[in-house]
C-alpha positions in Angstrom: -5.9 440.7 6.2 -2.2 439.1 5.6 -0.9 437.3 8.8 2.0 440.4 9.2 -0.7 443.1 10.0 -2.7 440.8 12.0 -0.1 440.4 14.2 1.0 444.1 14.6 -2.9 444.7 15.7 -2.8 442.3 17.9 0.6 443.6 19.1 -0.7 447.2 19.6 -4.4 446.0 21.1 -1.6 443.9 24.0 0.1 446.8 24.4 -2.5 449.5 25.0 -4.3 447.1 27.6 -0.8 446.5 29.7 -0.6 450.3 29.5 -4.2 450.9 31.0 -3.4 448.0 33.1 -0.4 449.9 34.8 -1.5 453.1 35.2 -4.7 452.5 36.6 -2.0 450.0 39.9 0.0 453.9 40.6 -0.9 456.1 43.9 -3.0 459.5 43.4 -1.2 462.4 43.5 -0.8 464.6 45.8 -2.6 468.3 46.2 -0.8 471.6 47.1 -1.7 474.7 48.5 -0.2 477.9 48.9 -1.5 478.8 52.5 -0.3 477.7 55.6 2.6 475.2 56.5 3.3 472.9 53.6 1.2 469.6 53.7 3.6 466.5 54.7 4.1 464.5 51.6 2.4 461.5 51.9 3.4 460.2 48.6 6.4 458.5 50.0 4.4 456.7 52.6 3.9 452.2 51.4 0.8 451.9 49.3 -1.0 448.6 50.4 -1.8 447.5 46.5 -1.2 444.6 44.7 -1.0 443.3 41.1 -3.2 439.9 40.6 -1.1 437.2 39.6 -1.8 436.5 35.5 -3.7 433.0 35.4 -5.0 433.3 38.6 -9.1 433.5 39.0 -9.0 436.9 40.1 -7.4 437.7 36.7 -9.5 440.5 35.0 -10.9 440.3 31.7 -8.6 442.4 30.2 -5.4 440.8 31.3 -6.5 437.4 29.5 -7.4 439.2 26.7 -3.6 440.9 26.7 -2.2 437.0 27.3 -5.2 435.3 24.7 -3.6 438.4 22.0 0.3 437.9 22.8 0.1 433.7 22.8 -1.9 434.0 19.0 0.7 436.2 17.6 3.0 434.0 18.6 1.3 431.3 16.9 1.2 433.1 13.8 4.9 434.2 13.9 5.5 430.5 14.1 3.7 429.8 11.5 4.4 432.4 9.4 7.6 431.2 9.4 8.0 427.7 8.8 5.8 428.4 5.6 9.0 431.0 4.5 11.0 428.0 5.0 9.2 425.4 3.3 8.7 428.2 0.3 12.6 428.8 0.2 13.2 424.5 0.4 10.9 424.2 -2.6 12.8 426.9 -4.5 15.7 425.7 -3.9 15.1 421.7 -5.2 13.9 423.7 -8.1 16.8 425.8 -8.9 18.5 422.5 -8.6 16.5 420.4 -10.9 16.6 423.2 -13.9 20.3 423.8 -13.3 21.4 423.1 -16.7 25.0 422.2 -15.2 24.3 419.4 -13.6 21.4 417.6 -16.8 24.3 417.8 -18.7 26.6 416.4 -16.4 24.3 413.2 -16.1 23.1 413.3 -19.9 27.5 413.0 -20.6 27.6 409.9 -17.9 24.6 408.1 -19.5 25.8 408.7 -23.0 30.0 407.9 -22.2 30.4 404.0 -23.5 32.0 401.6 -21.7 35.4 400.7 -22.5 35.6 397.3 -24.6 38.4 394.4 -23.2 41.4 394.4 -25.1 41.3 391.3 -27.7 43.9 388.7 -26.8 47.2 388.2 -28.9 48.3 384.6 -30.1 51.9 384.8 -28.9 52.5 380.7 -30.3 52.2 377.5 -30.6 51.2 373.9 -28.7 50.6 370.4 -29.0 48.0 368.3 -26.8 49.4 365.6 -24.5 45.8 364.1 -24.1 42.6 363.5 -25.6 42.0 367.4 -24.2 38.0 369.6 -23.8 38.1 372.6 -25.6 35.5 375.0 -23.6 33.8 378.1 -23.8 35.3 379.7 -21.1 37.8 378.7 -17.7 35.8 375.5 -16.4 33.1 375.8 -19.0 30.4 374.1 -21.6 32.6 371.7 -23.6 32.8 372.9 -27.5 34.5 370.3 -28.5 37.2 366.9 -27.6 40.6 367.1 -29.7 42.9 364.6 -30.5 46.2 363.7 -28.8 49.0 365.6 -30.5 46.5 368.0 -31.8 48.6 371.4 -32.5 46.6 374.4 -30.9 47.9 378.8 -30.9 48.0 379.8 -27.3 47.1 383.3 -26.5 49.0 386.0 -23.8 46.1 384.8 -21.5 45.6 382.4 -18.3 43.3 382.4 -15.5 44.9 380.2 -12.9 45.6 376.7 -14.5 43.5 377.2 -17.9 45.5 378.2 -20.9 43.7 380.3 -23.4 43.8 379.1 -27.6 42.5 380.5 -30.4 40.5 377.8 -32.1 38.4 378.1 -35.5 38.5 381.7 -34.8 37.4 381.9 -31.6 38.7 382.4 -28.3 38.6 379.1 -25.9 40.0 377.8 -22.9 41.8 374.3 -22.5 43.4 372.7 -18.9 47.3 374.1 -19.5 48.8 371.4 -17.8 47.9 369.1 -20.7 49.8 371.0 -23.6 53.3 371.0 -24.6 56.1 373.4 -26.4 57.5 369.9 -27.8 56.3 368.9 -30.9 55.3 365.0 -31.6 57.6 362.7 -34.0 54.8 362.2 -37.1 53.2 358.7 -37.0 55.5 355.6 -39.2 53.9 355.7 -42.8 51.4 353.5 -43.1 52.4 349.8 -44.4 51.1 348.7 -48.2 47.9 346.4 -47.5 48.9 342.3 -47.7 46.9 340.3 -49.9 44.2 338.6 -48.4 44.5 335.0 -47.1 42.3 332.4 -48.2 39.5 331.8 -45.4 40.2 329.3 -42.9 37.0 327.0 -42.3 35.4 328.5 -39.5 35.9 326.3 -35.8 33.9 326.3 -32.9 34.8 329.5 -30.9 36.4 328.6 -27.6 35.9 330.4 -24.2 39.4 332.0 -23.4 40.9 331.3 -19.7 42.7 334.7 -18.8 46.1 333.4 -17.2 46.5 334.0 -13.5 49.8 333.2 -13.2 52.5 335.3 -11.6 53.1 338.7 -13.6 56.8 339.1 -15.1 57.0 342.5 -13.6 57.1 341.6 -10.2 53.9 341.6 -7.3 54.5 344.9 -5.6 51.0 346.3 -7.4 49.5 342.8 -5.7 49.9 344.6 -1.8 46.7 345.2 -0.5 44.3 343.6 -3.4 41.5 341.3 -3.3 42.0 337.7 -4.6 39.6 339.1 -7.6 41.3 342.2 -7.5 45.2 340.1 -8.1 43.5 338.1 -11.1 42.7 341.0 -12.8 46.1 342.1 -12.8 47.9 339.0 -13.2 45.4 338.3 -16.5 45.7 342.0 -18.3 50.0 341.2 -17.6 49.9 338.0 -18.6 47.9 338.9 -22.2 49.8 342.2 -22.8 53.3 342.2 -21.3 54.2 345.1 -22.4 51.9 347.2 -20.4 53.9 348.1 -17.2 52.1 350.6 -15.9 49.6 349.6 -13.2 48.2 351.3 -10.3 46.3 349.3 -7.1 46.0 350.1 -3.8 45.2 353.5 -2.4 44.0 354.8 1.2 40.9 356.8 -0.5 37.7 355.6 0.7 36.3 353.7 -3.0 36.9 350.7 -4.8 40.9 351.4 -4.4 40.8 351.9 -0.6 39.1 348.2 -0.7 41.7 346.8 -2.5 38.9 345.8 -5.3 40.2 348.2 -8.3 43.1 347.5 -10.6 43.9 350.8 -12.8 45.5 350.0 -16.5 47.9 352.6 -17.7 47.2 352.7 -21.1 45.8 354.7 -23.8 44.7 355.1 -27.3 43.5 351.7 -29.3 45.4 349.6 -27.6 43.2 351.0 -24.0 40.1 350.0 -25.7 41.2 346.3 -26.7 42.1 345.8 -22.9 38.5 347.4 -21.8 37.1 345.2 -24.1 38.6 341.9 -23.3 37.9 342.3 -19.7 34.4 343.4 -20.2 33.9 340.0 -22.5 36.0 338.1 -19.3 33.5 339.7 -17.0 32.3 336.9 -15.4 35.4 334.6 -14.6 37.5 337.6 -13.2 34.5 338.9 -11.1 34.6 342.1 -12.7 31.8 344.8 -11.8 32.5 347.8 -14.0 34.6 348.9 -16.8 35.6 352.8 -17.3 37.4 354.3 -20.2 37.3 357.1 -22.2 34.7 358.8 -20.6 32.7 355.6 -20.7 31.4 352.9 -18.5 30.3 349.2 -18.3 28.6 347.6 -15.9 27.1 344.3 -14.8 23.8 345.6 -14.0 23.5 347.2 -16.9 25.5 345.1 -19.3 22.2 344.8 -22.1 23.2 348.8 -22.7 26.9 348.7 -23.6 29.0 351.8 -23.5 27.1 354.7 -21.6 29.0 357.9 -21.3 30.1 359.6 -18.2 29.6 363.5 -17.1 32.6 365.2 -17.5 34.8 365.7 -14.6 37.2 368.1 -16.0 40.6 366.3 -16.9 42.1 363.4 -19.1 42.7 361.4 -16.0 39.2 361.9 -14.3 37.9 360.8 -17.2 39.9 358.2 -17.7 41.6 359.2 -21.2 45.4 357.6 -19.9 44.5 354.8 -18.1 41.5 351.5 -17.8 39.8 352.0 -14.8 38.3 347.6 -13.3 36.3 347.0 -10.6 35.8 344.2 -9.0 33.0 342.2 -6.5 
């Protein structure tokens, strides 16, 4: 028997009982007769009857069979229809999962592309100003170091202060404030070879005393360096006097802001024959450590030569323009 008819029986069985229930409470009725004075009617008169209060003990068995029938079928109305509701949700998801409409809407999102960058456009042309890193992207893995002077096609891109070329085909990235729309005067032609001089008999190599007189250019770089520090200067002057660039002196914290570094402003060649002579003078200027380059020489570590540096990202951090002494 479905849960609907079930119901209605129970419905009908609750409804007879109440029925019974409240005729069985009313008065008797009254007789009549035809002889005599007419019989007062009683029927008016207060009935002393009463109604037991459903749930109490003196509840018959009939009346909590009326209550046990109306609470089930409300139980099954309940349930009866949250299963109508759960059947309609399920019905619903699956009207919505085989509505063709909306697989094709996500079958054209999946299979729509992505649209590609734009390639760059070379818009011209510059030249290198330092010994500049080529990289693979803005602040990058370094590809590769280029000359000086080295002419390069920009692109129409930047991100911040890298400058995008186009280099053996490929698109790289290069620190911008290092090239230049000015193009460099070519190099003097190179002078025919001289014929070669008859050998001098060889003499007995002499240790070199590295001047430490007063510098021609003046002392101003000597305010604030050590004693070591000044003899360094005065002996690079002294030995090349037409270097004039010199730096000393700075409030940062390291060798500088000790007064125990002399910086060289020099490049090219003529930077590595003043690295060199100090690093072979070592010992009678109280040198510690030579940079140039992107390379280093130290005391403790003399028996290794030249060691590379990391890369710190410029032609001055890594000491491409200038000889970087330090002193005990």
């Amino acid at each position: 028997m479905s849960w609907k008819r079930t119901a209605t029986a129970r419905a009908g069985l609750a409804g007879g009982v109440g029925a019974m229930l409240v005729l069985a409470t009313l008065p008797p009725s009254q007789p009549t007769s035809t002889d005599g004075p007419p019989t007062p009617d009683t029927s008016l008169q207060p009935v002393a009857w009463s109604v037991p209060a459903v749930g109490r003990p003196e509840t018959t068995a009939d009346e909590q069979a009326i209550l046990a029938a109306i609470t089930e079928t409300r139980r099954d109305l309940l349930r009866a229809s949250r299963a109508e509701e759960r059947t309609e949700r399920l019905e619903d998801e699956k009207k919505a999962a085989q509505d063709p409409t909306r697989e094709a809407a996500e079958a054209a999102e999946q299979a729509e592309p992505e649209p590609e960058p734009e390639p760059s456009t070379v818009v011209g042309d510059r030249w290198t100003t330092v010994a500049l890193n080529v990289r693979s992207a803005p602040g990058g893995s370094v590809v590769t170091t280029v000359a000086a002077g080295t002419k390069v096609a920009v692109t129409d891109r930047t991100d911040g202060s890298w400058q995008q070329v186009r280099w053996d085909g490929q698109d790289r990235w290069v620190a911008g404030e290092y090239l230049s729309t000015a193009e460099p005067a070519p190099a003097p032609p190179a002078q025919p070879a001289q014929p070669a001089q008859p050998a001098q008999p060889a003499q007995p190599a002499q240790p070199e005393a590295p001047s430490t007189g007063a510098c021609a250019h003046g002392g101003s770089i000597e305010s604030g360096l050590t004693s070591n520090a000044r003899a360094v200067y005065r002996a690079v002057c002294n030995r090349w006097p037409q270097i004039t660039g010199y730096g000393g002196y700075r409030p940062d914290g390291g060798y500088h802001g000790s007064g125990r570094a002399v910086d060289v402003m020099v490049s090219g060649q003529l930077g590595w024959e003043v690295a060199n002579w100090v690093r072979a003078n070592a010992g009678s200027l109280g040198v510690s450590e030579v940079l140039y380059a992107q390379q280093i020489w130290t005391v403790q570590r003399a028996g290794e030569g030249w060691r590379g540096v990391p890369d710190r990202g410029s032609a001055t951090a890594n000491h491409y323009d200038h000889v970087h002494i330090s002193v005990y």
